[in-house]
KENU-215589 format. One record per atom (N, C-alpha, C, O): residue number from 0; residue in three letters; atom name; x, y, z. Coordinates in nm, 3 decimals, decimal comma, m for minus. Last residue first. Layout:
REM KENU-215589
SITE   i  aa at       x       y       z
SITE NUM ala CA       X       Y       Z
...
***
This chain:
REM KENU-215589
SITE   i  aa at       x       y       z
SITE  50 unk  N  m2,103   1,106  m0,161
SITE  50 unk CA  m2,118   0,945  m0,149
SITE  50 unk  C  m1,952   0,883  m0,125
SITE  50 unk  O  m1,933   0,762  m0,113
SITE  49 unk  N  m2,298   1,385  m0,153
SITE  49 unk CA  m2,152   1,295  m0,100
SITE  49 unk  C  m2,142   1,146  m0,151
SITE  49 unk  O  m2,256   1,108  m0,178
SITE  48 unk  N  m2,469   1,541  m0,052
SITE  48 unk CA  m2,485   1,479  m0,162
SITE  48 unk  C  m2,318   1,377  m0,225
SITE  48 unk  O  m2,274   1,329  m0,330
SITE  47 unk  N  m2,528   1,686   0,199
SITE  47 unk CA  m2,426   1,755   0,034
SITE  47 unk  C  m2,438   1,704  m0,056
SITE  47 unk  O  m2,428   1,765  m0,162
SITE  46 unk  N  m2,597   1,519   0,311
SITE  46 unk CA  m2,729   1,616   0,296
SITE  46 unk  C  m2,575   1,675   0,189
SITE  46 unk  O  m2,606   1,689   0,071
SITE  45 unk  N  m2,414   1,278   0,350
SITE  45 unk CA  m2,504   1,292   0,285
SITE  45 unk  C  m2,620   1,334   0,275
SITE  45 unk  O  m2,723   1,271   0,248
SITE  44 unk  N  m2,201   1,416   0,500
SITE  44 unk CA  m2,183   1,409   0,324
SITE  44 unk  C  m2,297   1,375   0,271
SITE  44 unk  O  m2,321   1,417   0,158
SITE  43 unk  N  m2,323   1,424   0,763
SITE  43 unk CA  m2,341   1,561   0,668
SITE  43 unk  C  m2,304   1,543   0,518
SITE  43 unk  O  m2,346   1,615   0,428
SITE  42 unk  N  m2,356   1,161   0,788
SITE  42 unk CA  m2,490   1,235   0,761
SITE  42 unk  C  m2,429   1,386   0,738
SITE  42 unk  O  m2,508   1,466   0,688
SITE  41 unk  N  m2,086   1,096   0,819
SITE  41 unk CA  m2,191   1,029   0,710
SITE  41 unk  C  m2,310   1,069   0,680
SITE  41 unk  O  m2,372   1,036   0,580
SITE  40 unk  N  m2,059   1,234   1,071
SITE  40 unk CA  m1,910   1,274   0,937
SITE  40 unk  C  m2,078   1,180   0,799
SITE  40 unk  O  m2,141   1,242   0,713
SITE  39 unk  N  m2,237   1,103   1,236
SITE  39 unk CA  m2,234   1,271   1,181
SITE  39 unk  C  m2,180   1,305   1,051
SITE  39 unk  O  m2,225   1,371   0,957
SITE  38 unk  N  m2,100   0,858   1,184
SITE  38 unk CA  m2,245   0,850   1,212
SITE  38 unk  C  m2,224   1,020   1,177
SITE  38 unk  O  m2,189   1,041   1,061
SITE  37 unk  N  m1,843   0,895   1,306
SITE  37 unk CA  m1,871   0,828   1,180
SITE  37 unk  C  m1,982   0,869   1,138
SITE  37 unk  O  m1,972   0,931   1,032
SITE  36 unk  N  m1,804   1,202   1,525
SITE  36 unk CA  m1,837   1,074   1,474
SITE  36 unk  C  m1,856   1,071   1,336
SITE  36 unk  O  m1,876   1,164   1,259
SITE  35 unk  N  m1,600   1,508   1,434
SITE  35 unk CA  m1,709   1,433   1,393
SITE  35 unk  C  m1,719   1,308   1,429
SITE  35 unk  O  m1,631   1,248   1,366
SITE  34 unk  N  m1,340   1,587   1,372
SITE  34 unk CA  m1,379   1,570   1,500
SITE  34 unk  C  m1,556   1,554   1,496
SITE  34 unk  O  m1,619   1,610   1,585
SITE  33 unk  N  m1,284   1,571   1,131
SITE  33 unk CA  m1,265   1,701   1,165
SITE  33 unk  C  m1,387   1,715   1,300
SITE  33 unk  O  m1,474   1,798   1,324
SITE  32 unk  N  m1,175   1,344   1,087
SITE  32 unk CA  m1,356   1,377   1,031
SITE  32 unk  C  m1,350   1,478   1,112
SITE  32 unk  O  m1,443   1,469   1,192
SITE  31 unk  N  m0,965   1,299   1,198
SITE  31 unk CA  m0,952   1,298   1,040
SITE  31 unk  C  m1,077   1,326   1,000
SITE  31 unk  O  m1,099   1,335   0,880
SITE  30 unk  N  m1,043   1,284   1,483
SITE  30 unk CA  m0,963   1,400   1,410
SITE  30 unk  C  m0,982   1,408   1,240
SITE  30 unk  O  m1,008   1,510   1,176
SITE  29 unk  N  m1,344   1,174   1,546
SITE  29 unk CA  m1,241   1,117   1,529
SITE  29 unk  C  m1,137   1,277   1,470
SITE  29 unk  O  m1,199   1,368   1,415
SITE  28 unk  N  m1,531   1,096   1,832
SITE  28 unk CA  m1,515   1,220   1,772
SITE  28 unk  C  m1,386   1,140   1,708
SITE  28 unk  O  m1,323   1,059   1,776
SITE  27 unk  N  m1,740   0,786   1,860
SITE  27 unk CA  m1,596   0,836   1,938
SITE  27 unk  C  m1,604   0,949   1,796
SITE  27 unk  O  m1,657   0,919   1,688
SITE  26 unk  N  m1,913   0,572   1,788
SITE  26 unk CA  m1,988   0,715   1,862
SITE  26 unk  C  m1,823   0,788   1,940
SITE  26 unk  O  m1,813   0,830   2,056
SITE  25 unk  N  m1,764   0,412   1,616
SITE  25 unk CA  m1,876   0,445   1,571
SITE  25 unk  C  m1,918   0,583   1,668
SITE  25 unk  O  m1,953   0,687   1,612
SITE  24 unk  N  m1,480   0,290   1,661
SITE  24 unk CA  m1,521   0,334   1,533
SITE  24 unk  C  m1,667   0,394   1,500
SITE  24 unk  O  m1,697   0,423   1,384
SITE  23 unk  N  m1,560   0,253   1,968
SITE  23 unk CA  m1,439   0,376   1,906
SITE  23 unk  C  m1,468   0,403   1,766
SITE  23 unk  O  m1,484   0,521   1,732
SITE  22 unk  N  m1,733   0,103   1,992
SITE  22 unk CA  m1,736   0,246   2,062
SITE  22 unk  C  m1,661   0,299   1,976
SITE  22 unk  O  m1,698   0,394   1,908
SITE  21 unk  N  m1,640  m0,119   1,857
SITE  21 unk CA  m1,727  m0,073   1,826
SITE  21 unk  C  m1,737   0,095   1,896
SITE  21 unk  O  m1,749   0,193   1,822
SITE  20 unk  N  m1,332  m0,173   1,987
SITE  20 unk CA  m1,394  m0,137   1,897
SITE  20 unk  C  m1,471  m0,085   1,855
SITE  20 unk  O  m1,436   0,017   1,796
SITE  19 unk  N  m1,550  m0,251   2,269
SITE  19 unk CA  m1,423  m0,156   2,272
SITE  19 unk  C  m1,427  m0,056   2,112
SITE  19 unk  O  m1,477   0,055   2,093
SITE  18 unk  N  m1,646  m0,469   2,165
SITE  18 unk CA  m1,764  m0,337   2,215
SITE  18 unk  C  m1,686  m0,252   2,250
SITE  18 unk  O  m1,742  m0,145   2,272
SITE  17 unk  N  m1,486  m0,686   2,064
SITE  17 unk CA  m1,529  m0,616   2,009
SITE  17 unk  C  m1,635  m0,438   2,038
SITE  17 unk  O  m1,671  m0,346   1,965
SITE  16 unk  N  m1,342  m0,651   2,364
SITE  16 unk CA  m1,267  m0,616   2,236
SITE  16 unk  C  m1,386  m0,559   2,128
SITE  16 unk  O  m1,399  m0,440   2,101
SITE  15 unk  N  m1,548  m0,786   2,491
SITE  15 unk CA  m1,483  m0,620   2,560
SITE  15 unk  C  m1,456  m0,596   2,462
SITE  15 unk  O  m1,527  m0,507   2,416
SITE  14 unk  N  m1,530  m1,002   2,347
SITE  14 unk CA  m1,693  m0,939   2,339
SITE  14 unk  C  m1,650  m0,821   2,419
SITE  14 unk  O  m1,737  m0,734   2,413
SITE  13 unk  N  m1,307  m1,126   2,413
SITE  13 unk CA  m1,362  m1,109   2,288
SITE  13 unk  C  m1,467  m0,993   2,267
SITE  13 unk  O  m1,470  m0,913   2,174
SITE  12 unk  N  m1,349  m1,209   2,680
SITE  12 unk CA  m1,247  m1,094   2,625
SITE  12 unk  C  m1,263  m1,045   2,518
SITE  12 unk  O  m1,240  m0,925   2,503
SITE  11 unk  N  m1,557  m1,344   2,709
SITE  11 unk CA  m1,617  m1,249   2,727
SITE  11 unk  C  m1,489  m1,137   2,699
SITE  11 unk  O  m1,507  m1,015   2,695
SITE  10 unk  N  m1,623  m1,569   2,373
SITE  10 unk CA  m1,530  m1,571   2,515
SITE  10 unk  C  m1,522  m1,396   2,596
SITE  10 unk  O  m1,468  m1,316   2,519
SITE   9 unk  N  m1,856  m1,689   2,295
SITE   9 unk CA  m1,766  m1,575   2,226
SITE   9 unk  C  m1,708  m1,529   2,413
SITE   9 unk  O  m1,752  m1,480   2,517
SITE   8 unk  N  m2,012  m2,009   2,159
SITE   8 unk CA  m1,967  m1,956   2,292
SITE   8 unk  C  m1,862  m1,832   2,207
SITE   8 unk  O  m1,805  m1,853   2,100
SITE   7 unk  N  m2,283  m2,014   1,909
SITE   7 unk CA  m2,096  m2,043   1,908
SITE   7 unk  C  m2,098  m1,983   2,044
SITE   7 unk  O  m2,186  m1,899   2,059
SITE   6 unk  N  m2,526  m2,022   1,800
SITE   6 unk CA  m2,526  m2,058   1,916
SITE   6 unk  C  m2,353  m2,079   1,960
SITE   6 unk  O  m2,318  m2,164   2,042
SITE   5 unk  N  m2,500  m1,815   1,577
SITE   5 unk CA  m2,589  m1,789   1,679
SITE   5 unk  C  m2,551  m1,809   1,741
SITE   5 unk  O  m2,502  m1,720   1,810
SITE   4 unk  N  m2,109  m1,819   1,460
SITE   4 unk CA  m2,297  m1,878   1,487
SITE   4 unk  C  m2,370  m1,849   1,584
SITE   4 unk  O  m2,316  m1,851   1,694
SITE   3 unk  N  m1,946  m1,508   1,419
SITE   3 unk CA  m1,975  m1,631   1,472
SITE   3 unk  C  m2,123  m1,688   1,427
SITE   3 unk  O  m2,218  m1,627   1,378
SITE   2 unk  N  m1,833  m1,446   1,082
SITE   2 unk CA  m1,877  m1,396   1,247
SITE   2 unk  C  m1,966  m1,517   1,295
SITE   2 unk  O  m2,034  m1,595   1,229
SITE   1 unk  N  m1,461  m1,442   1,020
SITE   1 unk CA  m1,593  m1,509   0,993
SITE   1 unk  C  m1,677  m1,468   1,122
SITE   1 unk  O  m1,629  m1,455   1,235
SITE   0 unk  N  m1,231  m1,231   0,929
SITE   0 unk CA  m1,282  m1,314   1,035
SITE   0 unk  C  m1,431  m1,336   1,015
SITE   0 unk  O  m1,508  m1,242   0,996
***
């Protein structure tokens, strides 16, 4: 999905969805990162040296 133009109207269901989304893939504890946000789970691989 292409992201919109500056000035494109983003219909306000859209904009729950994406900030729904966004919460969840970014500041939500996930199980498979052994209950880590993204953001944590990515800053401890990279003080190990992870990539």
């Amino acid at each position: 999905m292409r992201p919109p133009r500056p000035n494109q109207f983003i219909p306000p269901s859209a904009q729950r969805r994406d900030n729904a989304k966004r919460d969840y893939n970014a500041s939500r504890p996930h199980s498979s990162l052994g209950h880590l946000t993204p953001q944590e789970f990515a800053a401890k691989a990279a003080r190990k040296g992870c990539s």
